[in-house]
N, C-alpha and C positions, 0 to 999 in steps of 0.2 A: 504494500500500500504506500501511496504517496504522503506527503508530509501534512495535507490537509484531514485526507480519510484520517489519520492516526490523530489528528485533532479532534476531529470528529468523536470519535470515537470516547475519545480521554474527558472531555471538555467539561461534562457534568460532574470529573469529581471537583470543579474548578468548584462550584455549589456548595458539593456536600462537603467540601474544607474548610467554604467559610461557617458552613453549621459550626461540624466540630471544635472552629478555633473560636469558636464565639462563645459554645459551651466552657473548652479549656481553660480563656483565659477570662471568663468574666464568671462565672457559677461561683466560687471561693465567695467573689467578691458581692454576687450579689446575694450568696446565704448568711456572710457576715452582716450586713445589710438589712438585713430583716429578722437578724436578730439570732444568728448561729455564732455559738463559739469558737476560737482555733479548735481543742478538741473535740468538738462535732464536724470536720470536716469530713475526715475519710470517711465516718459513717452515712454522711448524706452521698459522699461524691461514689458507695456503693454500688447506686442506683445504673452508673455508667458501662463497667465490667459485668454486672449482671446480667443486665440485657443482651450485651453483645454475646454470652454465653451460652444464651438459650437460643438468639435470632438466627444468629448466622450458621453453626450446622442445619438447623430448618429451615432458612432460605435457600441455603445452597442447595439442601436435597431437593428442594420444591423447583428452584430452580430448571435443577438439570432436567428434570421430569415434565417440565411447563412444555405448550407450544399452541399459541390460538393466532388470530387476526394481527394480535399485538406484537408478536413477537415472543421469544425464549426468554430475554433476562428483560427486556423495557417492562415489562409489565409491573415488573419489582421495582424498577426506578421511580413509575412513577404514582403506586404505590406512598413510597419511603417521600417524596417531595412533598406532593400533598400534606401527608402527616408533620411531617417537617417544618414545613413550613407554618402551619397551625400554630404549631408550640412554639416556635419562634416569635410569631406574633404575642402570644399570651404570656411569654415570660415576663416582660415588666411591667405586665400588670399584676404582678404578686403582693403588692404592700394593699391592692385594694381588696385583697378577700379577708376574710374573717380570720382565718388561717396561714397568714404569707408562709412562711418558713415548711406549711406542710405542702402549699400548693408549689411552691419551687421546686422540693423534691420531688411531687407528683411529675411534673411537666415533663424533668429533667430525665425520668425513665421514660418519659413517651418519647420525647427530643432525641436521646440516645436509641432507644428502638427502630424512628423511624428512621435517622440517619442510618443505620446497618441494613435495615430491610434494603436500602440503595444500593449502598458500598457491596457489600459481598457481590450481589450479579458482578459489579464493575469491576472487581477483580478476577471473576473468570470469565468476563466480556472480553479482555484484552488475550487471552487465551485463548477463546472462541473464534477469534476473527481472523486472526494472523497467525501466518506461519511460522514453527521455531525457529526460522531463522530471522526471525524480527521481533522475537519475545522481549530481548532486554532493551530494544529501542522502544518499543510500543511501550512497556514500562515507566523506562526512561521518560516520556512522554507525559503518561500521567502522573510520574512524580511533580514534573515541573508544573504543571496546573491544579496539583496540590499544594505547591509553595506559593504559586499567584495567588491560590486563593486564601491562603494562610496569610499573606502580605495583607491581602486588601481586607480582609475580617482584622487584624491584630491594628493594622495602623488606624481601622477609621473611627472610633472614639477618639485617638489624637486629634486627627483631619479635622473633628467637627469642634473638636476646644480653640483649633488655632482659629475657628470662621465662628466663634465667640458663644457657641451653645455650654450649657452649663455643665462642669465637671462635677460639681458638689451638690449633694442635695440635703434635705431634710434630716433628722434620725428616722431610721423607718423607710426612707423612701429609695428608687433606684436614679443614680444620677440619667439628667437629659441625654449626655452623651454615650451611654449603654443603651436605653431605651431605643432613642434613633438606630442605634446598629443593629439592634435585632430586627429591628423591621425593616431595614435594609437589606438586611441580610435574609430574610425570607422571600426576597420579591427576588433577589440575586439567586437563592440557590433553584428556587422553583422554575427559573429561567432557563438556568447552565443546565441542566436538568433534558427539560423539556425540549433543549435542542438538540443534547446527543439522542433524545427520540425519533426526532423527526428527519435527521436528518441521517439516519443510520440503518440498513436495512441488515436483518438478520437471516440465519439459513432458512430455505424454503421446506416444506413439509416431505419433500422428497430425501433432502440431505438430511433431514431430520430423521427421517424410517430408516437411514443408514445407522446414523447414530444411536439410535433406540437399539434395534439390533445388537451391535455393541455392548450396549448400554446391559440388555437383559443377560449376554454373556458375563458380564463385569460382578453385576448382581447376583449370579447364580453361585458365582466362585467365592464373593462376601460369605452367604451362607452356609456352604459347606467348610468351608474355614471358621465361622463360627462358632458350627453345630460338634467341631473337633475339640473344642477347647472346655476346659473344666471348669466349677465353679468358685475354684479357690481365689481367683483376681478378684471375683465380685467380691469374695467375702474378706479381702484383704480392706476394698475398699469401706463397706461397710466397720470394719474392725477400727478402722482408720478415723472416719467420721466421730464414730462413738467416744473414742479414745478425746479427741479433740475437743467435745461438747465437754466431757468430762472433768477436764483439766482444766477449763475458765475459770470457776468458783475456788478452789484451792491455789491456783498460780494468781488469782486473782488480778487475772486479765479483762479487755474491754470484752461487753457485752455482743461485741458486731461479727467475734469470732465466731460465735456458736452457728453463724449462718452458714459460715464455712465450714463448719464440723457437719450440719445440713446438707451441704452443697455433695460431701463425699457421701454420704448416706447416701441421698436421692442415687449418685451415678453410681452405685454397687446393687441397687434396686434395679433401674435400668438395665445394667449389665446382664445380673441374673435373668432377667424375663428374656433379655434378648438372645441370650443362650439358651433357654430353655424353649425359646420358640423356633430356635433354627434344630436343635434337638427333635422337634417334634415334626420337621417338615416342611415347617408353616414356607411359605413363599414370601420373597423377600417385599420388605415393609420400609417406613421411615426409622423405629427403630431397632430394627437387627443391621440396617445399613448404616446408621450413623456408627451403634455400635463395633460393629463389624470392621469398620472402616476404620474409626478411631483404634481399635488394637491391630490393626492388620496394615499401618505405615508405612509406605515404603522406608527403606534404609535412608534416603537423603532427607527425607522429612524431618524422622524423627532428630538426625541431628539437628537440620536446623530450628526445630523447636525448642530446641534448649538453648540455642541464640536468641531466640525472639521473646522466650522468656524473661529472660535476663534485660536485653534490650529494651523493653515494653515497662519492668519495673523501673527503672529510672525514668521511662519519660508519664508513668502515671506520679510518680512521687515531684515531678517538674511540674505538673499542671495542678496539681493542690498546692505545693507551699510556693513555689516561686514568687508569684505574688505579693504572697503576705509577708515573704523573704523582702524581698526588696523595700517594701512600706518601710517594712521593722529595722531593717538594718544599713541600707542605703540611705532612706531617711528620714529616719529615726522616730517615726511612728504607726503603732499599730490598734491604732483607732481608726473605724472605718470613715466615721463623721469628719474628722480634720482634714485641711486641705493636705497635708503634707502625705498622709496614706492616700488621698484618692492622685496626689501627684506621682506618688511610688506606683499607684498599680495604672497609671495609664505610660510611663517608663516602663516597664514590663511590658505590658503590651506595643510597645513602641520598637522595645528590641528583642523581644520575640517575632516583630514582622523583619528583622534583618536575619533572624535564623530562620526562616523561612524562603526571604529573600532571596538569601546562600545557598539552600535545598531548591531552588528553582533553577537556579543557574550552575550546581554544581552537578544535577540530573544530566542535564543536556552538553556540560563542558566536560569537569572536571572523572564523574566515574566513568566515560568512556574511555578516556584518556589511559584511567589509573588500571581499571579492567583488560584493558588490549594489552599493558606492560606487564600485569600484573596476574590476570586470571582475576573472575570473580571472587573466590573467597580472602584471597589473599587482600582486595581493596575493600571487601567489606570490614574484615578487620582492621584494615587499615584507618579506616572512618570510625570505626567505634572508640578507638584508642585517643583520638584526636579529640573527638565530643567529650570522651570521660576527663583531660584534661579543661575543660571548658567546665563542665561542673565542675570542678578542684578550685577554679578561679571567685567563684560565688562563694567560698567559703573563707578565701585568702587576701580579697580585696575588695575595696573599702568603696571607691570613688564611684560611683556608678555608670560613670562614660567607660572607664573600661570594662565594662560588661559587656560593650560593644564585642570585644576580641572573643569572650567565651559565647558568645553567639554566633559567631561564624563557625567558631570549631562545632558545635553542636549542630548548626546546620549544615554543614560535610557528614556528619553522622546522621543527621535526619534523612537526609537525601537518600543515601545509604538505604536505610534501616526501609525504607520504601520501595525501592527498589528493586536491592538485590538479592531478597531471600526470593521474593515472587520469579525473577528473573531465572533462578536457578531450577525453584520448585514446576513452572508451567512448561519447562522441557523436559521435566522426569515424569511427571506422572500422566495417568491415561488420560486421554484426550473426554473419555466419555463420565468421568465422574472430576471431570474438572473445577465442578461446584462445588460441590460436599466434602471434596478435597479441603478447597480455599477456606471453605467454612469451617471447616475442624482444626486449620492450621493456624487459625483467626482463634481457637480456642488458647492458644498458649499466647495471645495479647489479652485476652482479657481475665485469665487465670490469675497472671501475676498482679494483675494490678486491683485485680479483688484481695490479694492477698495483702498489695500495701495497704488497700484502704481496710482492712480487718485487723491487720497486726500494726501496721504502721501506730496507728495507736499507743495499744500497752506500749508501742517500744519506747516512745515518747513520755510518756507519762512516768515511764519507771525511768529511763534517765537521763530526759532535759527536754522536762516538764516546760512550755512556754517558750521552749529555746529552737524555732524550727530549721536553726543553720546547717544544726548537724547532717538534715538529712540529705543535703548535698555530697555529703560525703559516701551517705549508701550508694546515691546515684553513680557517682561515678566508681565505687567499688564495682559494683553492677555492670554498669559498660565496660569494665574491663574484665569481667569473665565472659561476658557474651563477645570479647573479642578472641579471646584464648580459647573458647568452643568453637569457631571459625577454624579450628586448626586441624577439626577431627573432619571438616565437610571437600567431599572431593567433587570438582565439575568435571563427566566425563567429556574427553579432546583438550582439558585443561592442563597442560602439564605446569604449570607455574602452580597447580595445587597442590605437587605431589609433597 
């Protein structure tokens, strides 16, 4: 495809980035707002990894199995817009319900939802359409209209301070300049959206009986690999859950854990019925495939799911404290109502639109460059290592203009981190569960950062309670083992990965 069609193509997640960066870098601010504590954050910002948890292997399977008038994956696009856009609009108006604080949270899991019901089709869209020999450019692609659209969601509450709309509001209230972006940004995303719809035609019902085909082979093999397996994984998982629920009250940890002691329960529940149903014959389902699929990995997945883990924890631990990082310690306050924190968190968002920036032009510049010398895995580490020193910088120094510098490093790892796992994963796996694939691989970004927002907590609380510099420092622990797990991931024709 020409360099238009591959716009085409990419151009809606230009939309669904300014959702996400609108939720990222303004939810903290606006549940401190109406009236959330520092530690109520990660149990409200819950809400975000949850959902992606549940959405995305269920739209990928739904996905790959779709095909009417509309199309295989637009239908989820637009779908996820609609909804999206909805909540967008309804976020600042949280101080006027009865309930702001609980109606924020509310919104924030429908926001999160509907943003995913989009994204996942769009990462096995760009699989779907083009050949592998164009997977890391078509990528490459949609990273940068990830970073445009990161740019233009993070800079425009600046934009509208500098054209004199109000930074500061009320106690209680959301400032003018948040307000206006969200509803900007609902008309933007529902837009970018609805043009890679209209302007993009997917496979016809013919190539589609081809792919089905496939597809019922793919399927058949899920279940008799399932129907082989024992039930002692379920019941590890289960053992695991229990264990976890257990240990709150005595280690006397935060209450938000127990959901995650839940979360293992429910998947050893799952597990068991999904083995027990391919045990008994049954014909494959939604979940004996997710199942199925989730323990039957290929080999390149699984390792890089232990980079995306790790990668994924430092950037959910970035989008809860950075924020209130900067207010509190750039300058020097962490009261929402003062000018000086709403001057910190609209600086945050200012050079969070330059690591963003740097992820848009470092997609299209800089990883081809480092990939063609390098071999993919070798530059995706190379980018993790570079970002992890950018968080180190948030912890070391003081002036806030040079956070400029840890912002470019972190967006050479952004860019990265979008990229080149998909770039690697869309040439290994089957062409015909390309969704459910994406979707379950989508499970190790929203794993970890349900984990920061459940433990991050206690960890806080037990040692440096009101103090949130430290967690910079996980961060960049973090990206540096998800760069040293890059070392076990081989691209085959790669020889710079041996």
């Amino acid at each position: 495809m020409g360099w238009g069609q591959l716009a085409n193509i990419s151009f809606g997640f230009f939309g669904i980035q300014i959702g996400f960066v609108l939720q990222n870098s303004n939810m903290s601010r606006i549940f401190q707002t109406v009236g959330a504590s520092l530690d109520d954050l990660p149990a409200l910002w819950v809400a975000a990894p949850l959902t992606g948890l549940i959405v995305q292997p269920i739209i990928g399977h739904l996905s790959d199995k779709t095909w009417n008038r509309f199309g295989r994956r637009r239908p989820y696009f637009m779908t996820g817009a609609i909804l999206a856009a909805l909540s967008l609009l309804l976020m600042p108006l949280a101080p006027a319900f009865g309930a702001p604080l609980l109606f924020a949270a509310a919104l924030l899991w429908v926001l999160d939802a509907s943003l995913n019901i989009s994204m996942e089709p769009f990462r096995a869209f760009v699989g779907d359409m083009l050949d592998k020999s164009q997977h890391a450019t078509g990528y490459a692609v949609q990273t940068a209209f990830i970073g445009a659209g990161a740019v233009v969601a993070a800079i425009f509450p600046w934009l509208l301070e500098q054209f004199g709309v109000s930074n500061v509001a009320p106690a209680g209230e959301i400032p003018d300049t948040v307000r206006w972006s969200f509803w900007a940004g609902a008309a933007a995303l529902f837009a970018a959206i609805g043009w890679t719809v209209v302007s993009t035609k997917e496979y016809s019902p013919e190539e589609m009986a081809a792919f089905e085909a496939e597809r019922e082979v793919e399927a058949g093999q899920t279940v008799r690999a399932l129907a082989a397996k024992t039930y002692t994984s379920a019941a590890i998982w289960l053992v695991a859950g229990v264990a976890v629920i257990l240990a709150v009250s005595p280690l006397g940890l935060e209450k938000e854990i127990l959901l995650l002691g839940g979360l293992l329960i429910a998947y050893g529940l799952l597990s068991a019925i999904g083995i027990s149903m391919a045990k008994q014959g049954k014909h494959a389902n939604m979940l004996s495939s997710i199942v199925g699929d989730f323990s039957g990995m290929p080999d390149t997945m699984k390792k890089l799911a232990v980079v995306q883990f790790f990668s994924w924890s430092s950037l959910f631990i970035m989008w809860i404290y950075s924020g209130p990082i900067v207010s509190q310690y750039f300058y020097g306050s962490a009261d929402p109502t003062t000018a000086a924190y709403n001057e910190g968190a609209n600086w945050w968002n200012l050079i969070y639109t330059i690591q963003n920036g740097v992820a848009a032009v470092a997609a299209l510049v800089v990883l081809p460059l480092l990939s063609k010398r390098m071999g993919k895995a070798r530059t995706h580490m190379t980018c993790l290592l570079l970002g992890a020193l950018g968080f180190l910088g948030y912890f070391f120094l003081r002036d806030p203009n040079l956070l400029i510098v840890c912002e470019i490093l972190k967006g050479i790892a952004w860019a990265s981190i979008l990229a080149m796992p998909y770039a690697i994963l869309a040439s290994t796996l089957p062409q015909a569960k390309l969704g459910i694939y994406m979707g379950l691989f989508n499970i190790f970004i929203v794993v970890p950062q349900l984990l920061v927002a459940t433990v991050m907590g206690s960890v806080m609380n037990a040692f440096f309670p009101a103090d949130p510099i430290w967690t910079m420092l996980f961060a960049a622990a973090s990206w540096t083992v998800a760069a040293l797990a890059m070392l076990r991931v081989t691209v085959p024709g790669e020889t710079a990965n041996a």
